[in-house]
BAFI-3210 file (N, C-alpha, C; in Angstrom, 3 decimals, decimal comma, padded with zeros to 6 digits):
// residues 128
n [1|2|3|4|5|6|7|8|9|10|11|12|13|14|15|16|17|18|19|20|21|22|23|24|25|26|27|28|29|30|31|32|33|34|35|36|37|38|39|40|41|42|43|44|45|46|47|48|49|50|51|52|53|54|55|56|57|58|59|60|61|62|63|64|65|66|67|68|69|70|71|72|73|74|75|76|77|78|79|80|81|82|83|84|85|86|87|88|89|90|91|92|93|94|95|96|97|98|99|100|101|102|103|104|105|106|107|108|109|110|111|112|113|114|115|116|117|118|119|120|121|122|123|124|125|126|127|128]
n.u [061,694|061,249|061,888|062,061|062,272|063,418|063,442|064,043|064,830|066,969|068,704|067,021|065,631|063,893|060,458|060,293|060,164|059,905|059,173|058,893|059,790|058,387|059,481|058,379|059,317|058,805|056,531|053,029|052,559|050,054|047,963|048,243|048,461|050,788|053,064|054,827|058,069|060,052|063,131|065,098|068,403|069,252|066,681|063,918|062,672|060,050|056,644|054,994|053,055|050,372|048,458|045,905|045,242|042,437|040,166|041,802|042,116|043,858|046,287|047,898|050,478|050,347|052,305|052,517|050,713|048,613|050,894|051,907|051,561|050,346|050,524|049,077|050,740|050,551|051,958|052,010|052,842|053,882|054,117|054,086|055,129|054,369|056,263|055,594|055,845|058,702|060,503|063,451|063,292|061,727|064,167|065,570|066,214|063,736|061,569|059,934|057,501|056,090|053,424|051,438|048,808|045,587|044,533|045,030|045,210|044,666|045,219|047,672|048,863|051,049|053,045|056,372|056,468|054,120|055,024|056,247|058,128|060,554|062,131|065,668|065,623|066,095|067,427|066,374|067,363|066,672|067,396|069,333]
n.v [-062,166|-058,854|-056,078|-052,380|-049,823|-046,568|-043,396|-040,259|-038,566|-035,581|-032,444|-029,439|-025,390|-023,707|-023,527|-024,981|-028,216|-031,732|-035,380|-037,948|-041,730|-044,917|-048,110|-051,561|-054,604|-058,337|-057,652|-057,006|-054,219|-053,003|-053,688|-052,803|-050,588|-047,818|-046,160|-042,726|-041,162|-039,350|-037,874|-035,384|-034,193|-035,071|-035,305|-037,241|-039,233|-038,824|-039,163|-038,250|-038,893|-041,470|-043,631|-045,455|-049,018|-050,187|-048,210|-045,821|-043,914|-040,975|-039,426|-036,766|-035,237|-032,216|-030,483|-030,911|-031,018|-029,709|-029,291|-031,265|-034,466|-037,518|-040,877|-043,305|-045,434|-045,919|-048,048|-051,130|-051,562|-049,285|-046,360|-042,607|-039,661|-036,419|-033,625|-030,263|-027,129|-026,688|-026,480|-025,251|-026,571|-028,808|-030,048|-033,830|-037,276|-039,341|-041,859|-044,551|-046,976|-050,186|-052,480|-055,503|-054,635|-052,887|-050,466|-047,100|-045,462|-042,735|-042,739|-044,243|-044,239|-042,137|-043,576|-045,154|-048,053|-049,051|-050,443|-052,307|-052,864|-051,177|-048,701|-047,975|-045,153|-041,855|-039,000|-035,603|-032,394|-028,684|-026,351|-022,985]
n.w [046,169|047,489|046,240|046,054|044,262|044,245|042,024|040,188|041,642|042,284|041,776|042,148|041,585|044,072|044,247|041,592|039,769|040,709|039,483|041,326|041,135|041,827|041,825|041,789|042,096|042,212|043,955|044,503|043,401|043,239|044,114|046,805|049,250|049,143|050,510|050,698|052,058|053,772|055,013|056,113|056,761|059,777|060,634|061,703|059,833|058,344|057,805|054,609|052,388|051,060|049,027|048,774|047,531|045,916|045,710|045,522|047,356|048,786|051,082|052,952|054,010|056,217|055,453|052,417|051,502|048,865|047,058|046,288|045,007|044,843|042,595|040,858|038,499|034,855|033,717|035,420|038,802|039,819|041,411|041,556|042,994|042,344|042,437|043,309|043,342|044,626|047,692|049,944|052,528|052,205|051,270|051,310|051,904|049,887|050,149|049,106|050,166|051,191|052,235|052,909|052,664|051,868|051,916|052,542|056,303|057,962|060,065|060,570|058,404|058,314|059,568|060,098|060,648|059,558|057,569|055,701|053,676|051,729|049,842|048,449|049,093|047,429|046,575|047,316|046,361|046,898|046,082|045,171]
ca.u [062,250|060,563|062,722|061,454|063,259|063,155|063,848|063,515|065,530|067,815|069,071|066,396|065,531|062,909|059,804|060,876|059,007|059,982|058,437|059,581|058,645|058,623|058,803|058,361|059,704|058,528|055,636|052,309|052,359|048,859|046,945|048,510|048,742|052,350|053,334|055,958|058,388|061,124|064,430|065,788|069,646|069,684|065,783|063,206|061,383|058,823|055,203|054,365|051,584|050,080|047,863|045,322|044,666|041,131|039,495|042,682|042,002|045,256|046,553|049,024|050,997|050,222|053,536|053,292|049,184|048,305|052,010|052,528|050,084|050,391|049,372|049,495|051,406|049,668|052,426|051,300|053,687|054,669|053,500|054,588|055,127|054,493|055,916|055,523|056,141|059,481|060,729|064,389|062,863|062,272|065,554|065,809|066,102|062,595|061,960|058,495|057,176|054,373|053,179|050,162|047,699|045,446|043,902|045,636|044,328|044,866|045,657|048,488|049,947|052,534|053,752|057,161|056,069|052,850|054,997|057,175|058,938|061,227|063,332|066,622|065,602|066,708|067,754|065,970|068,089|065,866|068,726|069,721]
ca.v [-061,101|-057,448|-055,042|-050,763|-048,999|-044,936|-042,385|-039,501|-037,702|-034,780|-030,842|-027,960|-024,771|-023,655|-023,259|-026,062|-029,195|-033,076|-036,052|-039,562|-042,361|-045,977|-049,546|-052,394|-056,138|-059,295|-057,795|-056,309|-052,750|-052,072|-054,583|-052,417|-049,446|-047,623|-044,408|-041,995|-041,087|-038,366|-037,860|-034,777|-034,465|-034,476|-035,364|-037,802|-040,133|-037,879|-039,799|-037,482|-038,839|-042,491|-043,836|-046,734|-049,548|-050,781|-046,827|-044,698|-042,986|-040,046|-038,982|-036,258|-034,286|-031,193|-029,616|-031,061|-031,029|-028,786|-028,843|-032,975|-035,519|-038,989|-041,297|-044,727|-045,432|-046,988|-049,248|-051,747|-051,690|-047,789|-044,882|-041,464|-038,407|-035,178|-032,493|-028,888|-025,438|-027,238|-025,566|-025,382|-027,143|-030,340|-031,117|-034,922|-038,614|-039,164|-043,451|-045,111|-048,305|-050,817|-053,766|-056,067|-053,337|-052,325|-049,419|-046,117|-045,110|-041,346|-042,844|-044,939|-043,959|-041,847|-044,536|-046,401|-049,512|-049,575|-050,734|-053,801|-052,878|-049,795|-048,648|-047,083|-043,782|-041,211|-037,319|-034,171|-031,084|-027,462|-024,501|-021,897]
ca.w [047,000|047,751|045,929|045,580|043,774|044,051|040,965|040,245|042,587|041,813|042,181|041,420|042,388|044,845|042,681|040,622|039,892|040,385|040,051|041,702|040,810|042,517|041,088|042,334|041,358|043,849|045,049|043,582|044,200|042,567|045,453|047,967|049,813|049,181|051,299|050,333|053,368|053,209|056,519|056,135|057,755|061,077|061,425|062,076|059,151|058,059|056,003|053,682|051,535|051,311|047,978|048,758|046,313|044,899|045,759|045,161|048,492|048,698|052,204|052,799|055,322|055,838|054,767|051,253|051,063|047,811|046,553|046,107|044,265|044,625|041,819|040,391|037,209|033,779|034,149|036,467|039,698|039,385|041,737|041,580|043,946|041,533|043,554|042,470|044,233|045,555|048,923|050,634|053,428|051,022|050,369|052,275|050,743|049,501|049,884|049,029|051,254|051,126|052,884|052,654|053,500|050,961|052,277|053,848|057,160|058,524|061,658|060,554|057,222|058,143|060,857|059,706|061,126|059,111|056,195|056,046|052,631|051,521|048,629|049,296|048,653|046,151|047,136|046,402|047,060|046,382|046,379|044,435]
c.u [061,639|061,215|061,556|062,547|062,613|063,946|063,028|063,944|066,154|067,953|067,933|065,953|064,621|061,776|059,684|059,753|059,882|058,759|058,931|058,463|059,362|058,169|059,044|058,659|059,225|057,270|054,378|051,695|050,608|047,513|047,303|048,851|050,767|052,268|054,475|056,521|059,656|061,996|065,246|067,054|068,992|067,916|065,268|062,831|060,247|057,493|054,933|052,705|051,396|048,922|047,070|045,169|043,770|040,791|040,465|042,696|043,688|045,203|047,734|049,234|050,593|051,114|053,859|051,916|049,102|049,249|052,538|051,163|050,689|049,711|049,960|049,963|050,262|050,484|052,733|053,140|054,334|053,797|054,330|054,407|055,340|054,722|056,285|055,481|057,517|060,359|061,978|064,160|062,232|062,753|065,383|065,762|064,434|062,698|060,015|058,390|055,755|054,975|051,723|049,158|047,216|044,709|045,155|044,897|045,046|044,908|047,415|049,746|051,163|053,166|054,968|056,489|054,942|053,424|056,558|058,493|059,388|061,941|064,639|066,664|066,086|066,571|067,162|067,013|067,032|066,918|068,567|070,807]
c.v [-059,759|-056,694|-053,812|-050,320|-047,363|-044,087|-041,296|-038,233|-036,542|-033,164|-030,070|-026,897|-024,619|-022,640|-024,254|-027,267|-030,608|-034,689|-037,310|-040,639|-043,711|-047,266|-050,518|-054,210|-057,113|-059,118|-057,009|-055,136|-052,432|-052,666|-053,751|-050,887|-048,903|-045,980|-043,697|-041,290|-040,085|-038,047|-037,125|-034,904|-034,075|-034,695|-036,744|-038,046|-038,975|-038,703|-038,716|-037,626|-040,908|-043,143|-045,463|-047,820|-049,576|-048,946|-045,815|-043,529|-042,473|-040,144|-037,815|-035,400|-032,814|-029,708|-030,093|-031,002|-029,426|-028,628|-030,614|-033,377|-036,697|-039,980|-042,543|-044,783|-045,899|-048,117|-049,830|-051,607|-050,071|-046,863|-043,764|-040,886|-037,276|-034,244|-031,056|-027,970|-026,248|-026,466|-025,771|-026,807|-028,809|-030,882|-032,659|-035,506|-039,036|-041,208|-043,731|-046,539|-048,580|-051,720|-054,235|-055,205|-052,476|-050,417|-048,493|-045,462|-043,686|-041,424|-043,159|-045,000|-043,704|-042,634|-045,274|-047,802|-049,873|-050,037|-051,667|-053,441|-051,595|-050,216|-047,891|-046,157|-042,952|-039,624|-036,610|-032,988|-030,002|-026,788|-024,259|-021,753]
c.w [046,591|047,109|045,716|045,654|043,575|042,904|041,139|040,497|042,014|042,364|041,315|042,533|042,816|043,626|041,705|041,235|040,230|040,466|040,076|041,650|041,995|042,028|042,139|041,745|042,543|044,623|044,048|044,287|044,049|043,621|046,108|048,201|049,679|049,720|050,713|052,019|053,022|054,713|055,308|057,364|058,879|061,736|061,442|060,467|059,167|056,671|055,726|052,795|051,560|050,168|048,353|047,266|045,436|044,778|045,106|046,201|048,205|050,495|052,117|054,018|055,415|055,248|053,322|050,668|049,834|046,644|045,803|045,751|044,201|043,226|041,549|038,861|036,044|034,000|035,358|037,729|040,107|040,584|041,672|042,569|042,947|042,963|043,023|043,816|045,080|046,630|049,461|051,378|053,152|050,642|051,830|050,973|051,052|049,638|050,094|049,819|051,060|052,285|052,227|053,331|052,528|050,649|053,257|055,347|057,938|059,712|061,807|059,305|057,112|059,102|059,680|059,964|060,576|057,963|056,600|054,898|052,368|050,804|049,608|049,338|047,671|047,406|046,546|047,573|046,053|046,816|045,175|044,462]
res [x|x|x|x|x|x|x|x|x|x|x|x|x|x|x|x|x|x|x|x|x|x|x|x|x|x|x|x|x|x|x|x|x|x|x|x|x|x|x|x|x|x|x|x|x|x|x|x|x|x|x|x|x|x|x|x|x|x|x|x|x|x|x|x|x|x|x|x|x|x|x|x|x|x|x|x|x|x|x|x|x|x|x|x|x|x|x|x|x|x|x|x|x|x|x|x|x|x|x|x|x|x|x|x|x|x|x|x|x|x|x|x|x|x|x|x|x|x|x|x|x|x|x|x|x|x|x|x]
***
């Protein structure tokens, strides 16, 4: 069974740094493409960023491009979301997703449906 699990989460202020991480049990994260996805209240599923396998190709939105870094763990199954300069407008539940798809494609990344598997998310709130 697929399990992702999201950490990480938590309260800081704008300015402030976090970084989430994402494991994986059941499946092998490090073959595969894993996206990071963030639904603020009241909106729409938003892809944010997207980390290929074998290459390490990045992808990212353009509301988190310069400010967020994607990366792969040392320990095997692990990616991160470093996110720095953190913004009001960032607070949502933050949830990572794969599928069998080892490559990200800048057509399709931020698509829900390009990913079969999801954690339950974790919360970032940015206030003051």
């Amino acid at each position: 069974q697929v399990q992702l699990v999201e950490s990480g989460g938590g309260l800081v202020q704008p300015g402030g740094s976090l970084r989430l991480s994402c494991a994986a049990s059941g499946f092998n994260l490090d073959a595969n493409a894993v996206g990071w996805f963030r639904q603020a209240p009241g909106k729409e599923r938003e892809g944010i960023s997207c980390i290929s396998s074998a290459d390490g190709d990045t992808f990212y939105a353009s509301s988190v491009k310069g400010r967020f870094t994607i990366s792969r763990g040392d320990a095997k199954h692990t990616v991160f979301l470093q996110m720095n300069d953190l913004k009001p407008d960032d607070t949502a539940v933050y949830y990572c997703a794969t599928d069998f798809i080892r490559r990200c494609s800048a057509d399709y990344y931020a698509l829900e449906s390009s990913y079969a598997y999801w954690g339950q998310g974790t919360q970032v709130t940015v206030s003051s």
